[in-house]
KEDREN-957745 format. One record per residue (C-alpha): x, y, z. Coordinates in steps of 0.001 Angstrom, whole numbers, padded with zeros to 6 digits, always signed. Layout:
// residues N
XYZ...
END
This chain:
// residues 356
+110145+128703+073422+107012+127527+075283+108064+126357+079196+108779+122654+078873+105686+120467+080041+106180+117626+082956+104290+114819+083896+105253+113646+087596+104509+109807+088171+104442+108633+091810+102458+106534+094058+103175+109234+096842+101254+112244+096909+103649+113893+098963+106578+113101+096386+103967+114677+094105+103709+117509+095465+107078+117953+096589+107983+117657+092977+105875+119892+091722+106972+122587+094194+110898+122281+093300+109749+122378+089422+107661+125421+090172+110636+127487+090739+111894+127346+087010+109864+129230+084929+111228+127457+081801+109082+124399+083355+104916+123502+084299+104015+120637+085699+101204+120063+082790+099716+116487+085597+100468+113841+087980+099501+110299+088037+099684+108027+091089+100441+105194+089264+101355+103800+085586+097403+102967+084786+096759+106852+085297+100050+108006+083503+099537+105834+080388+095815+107547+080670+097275+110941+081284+099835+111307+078606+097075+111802+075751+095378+113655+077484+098109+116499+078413+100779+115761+076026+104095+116363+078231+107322+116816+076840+108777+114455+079545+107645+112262+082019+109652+111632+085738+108681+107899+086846+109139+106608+089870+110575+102664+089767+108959+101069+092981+104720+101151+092624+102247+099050+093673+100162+097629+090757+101635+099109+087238+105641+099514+088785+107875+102070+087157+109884+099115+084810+106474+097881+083293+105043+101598+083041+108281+101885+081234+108168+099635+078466+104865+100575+077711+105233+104120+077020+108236+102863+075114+106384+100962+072785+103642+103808+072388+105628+106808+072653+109290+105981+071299+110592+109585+071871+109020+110336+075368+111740+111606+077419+111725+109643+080802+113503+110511+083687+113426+107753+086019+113299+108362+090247+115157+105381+092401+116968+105239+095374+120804+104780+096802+120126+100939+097605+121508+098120+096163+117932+097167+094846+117469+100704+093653+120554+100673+091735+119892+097942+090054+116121+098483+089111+118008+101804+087765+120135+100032+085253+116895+097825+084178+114977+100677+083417+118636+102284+081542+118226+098909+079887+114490+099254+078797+115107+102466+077222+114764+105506+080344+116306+108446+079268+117669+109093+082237+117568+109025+085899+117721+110896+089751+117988+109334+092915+115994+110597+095810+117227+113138+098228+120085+111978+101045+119720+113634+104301+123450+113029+105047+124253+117005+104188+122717+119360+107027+123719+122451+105384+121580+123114+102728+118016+121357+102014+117640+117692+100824+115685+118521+098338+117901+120905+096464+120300+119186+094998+117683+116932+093388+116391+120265+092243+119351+121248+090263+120128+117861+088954+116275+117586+087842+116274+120772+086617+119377+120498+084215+118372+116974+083114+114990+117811+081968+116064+121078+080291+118956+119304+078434+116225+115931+077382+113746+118793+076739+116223+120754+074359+115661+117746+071697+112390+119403+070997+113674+122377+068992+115270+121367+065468+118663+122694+065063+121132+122796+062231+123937+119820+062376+127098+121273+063105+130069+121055+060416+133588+120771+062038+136169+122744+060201+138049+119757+058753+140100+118045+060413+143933+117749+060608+143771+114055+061584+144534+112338+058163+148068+114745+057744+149688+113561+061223+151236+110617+061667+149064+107601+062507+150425+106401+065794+149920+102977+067259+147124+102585+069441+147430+100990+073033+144724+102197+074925+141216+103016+074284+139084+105952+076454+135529+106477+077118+133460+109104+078216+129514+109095+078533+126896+110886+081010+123108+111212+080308+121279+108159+078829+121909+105644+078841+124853+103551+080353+122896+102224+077685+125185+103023+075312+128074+101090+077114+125730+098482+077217+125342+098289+073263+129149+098874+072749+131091+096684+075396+129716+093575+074541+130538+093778+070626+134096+094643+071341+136347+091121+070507+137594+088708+072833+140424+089321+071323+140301+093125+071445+144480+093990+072239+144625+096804+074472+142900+097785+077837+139653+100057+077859+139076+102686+080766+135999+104498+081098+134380+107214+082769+130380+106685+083035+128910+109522+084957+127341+107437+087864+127337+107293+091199+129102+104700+093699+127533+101402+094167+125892+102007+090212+128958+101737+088731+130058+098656+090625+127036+096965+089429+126972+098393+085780+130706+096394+085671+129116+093540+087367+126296+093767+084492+128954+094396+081736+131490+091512+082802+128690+089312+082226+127364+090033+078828+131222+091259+077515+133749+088551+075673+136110+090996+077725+136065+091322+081557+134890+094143+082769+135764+095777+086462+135545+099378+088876+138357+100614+088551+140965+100077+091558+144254+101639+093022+147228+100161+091472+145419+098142+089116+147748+097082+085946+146169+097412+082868+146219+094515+080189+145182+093671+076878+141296+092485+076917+140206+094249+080393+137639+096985+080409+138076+099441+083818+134994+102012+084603+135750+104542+087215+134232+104434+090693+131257+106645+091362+132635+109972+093213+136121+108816+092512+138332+110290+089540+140319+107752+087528+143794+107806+086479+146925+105991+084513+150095+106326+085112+153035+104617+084049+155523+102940+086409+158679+101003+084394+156833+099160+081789+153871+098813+083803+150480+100959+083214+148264+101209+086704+145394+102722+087170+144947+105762+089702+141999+106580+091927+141438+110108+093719+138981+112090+095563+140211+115571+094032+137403+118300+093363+135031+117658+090886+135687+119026+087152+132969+120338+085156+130572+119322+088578+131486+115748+087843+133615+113053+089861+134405+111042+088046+135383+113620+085606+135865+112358+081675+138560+115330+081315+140529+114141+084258+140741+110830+082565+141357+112481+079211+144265+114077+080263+145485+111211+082130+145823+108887+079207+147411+111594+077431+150272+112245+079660+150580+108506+080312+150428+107243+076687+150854+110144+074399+150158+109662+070902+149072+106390+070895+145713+107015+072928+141857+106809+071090+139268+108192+072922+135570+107755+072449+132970+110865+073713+129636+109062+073939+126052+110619+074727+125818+112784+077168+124820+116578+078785+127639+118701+079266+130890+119540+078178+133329+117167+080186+135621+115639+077619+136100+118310+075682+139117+119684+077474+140844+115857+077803+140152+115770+074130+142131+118647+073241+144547+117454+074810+144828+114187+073503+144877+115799+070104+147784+117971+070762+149625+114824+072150+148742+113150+068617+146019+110859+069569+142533+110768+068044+139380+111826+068522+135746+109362+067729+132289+111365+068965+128989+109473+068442+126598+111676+065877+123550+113318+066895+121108+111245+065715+121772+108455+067945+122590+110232+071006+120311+110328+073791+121874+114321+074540+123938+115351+072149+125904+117995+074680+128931+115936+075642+129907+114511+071833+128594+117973+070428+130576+120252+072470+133625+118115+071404+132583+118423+067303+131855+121602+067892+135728+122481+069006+136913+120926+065968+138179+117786+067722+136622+114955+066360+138569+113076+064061+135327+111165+063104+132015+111539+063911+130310+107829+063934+126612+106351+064840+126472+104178+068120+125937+101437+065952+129343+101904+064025+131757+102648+066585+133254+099051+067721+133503+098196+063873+135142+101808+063774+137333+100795+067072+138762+097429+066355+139568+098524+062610+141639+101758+063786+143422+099598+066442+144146+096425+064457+145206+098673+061941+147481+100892+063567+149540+097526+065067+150143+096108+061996+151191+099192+060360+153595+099793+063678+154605+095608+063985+155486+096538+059681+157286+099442+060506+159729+098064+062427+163318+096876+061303
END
């Protein structure tokens, strides 16, 4: 397969080149052009036809958000990788752009870490996201799961619903939180592969489009019926159960699968905590985190939901899970709260019916 072909966007022309340098080290990558600004890059992209496009947010004239929307509107498919900073104002020009349709984004190098260069860890996350947005390019056949086992074992009731979602789009919780009922009747807990500070304001920017509310996840939280709980940034997220009570856990153990917070360690967690009566949701994203939690809340007896291919940004993190044979269903964004709210309501009454 041909190297994958770049297009770095960035008013600085040492950014450019610093860019181009760490890129220059793959050889599975060219930097096919730079622009200094979103007039050149909406000029360029004819002219060298990239495969993706890194975008810097904050430029003077054409910014990054309305560079954005326009190659949205002229080139739907364009992978965009988006460049912004750990601020408060960075963040949340971040989530815009997640909002507008980005791909995907980096933040710029921290010079807190003195052992190793600033620049490299940008390197390696740059690297990996533009190989996995880049991957979309070659066609591959869908993936058939041997079938599954789900409609033989007992249908358990369902108390708690579990997220997991990386690359592309917080998007995606941003198209499925606010559908979900006001009267949806267990808690949600989600892992969203973000930072700190971004995921306290994506659960500022949920609460106030959701009918449900919608917080970062704290120590000793106790989960209820129509609250939505997305785990800090760098910090795993837990439940555990204490008399009738279910409270939420926060740690700072290693990373899993390079992630904190790590989808599998909440996986597992509900599992242990809840058992059989757990549905968990794996949502776009690069990767395989999740796919150990959801093996394991299959052999506790809960179920398994992965969003298809066709609507997923990166297919790695919902694929790796059909792939192991773990998806009880395999569902478009667009269907999953329709698929969500009928397995739940369902399973209570059938439960509430059951009883003497």
């Amino acid at each position: 397969m041909r190297p994958a072909r770049i297009l770095i966007v960035d008013d600085s022309a040492v950014i450019r080149r610093v860019l181009s340098d760490l890129l220059a080290s793959d050889p599975e990558i060219v930097v096919a052009g730079t622009a200094g600004n979103g007039s050149q890059a909406l000029a360029r992209i004819p002219e060298i036809s990239p495969d993706l496009v890194t975008l810097d947010i904050e430029m003077p004239g054409m910014g990054g958000l309305e560079t954005l929307v326009e190659i949205r509107r002229l080139y739907p498919k364009l992978p965009v990788i988006m460049f912004s900073s750990l601020t408060e104002r960075g963040a949340t020009a971040t989530l815009d752009a997640l909002a507008r349709g980005a791909s995907d984004y980096v933040t710029k190098p921290s010079h807190g870490d003195s052992s190793r260069s600033p620049h490299e860890p940008v390197r390696e996350e740059l690297i990996r996201k533009i190989k996995s947005l880049c991957a979309a390019r070659v066609p591959r056949p869908q993936p058939w799961p041997t079938p599954s086992l789900a409609s033989a074992r007992p249908q358990a009731r369902i108390d708690v619903v579990a997220i997991g979602t990386s690359t592309g789009r917080p998007n995606a919780l941003t198209t499925l939180i606010p559908q979900l009922p006001a009267d949806f009747p267990v808690p949600v807990v989600i892992v969203q592969h973000m930072p700190p500070l971004f995921t306290r304001l994506l659960a500022e920017r949920l609460n106030t489009l959701a009918r449900l509310e919608v917080q970062e996840g704290r120590e000793g939280q106790q989960l209820r019926r129509g609250q939505v709980w997305i785990a800090p940034g760098d910090l795993h997220m837990t439940v555990a159960r204490k008399g009738t009570e279910f409270l939420l856990g926060i740690n700072h153990d290693p990373q899993e699968n390079s992630c904190r917070p790590a989808v599998d360690v909440l996986f597992r967690s509900v599992a242990q905590t809840y058992g059989a009566n757990v549905l968990a949701v794996v949502l776009t994203g690069m990767g395989t985190d999740g796919t150990l939690g959801a093996a394991v809340i299959r052999e506790s007896g809960g179920e398994v939901i992965a969003q298809d291919e066709a609507s997923s940004a990166v297919w790695g993190m919902p694929g790796n899970v059909v792939a192991a044979s773990l998806a009880d269903r395999i569902v478009p964004l667009s269907g999953i709260v329709p698929e969500l709210v009928r397995r739940v309501s369902m399973r209570r009454v059938i439960a509430s019916a059951a009883r003497p």
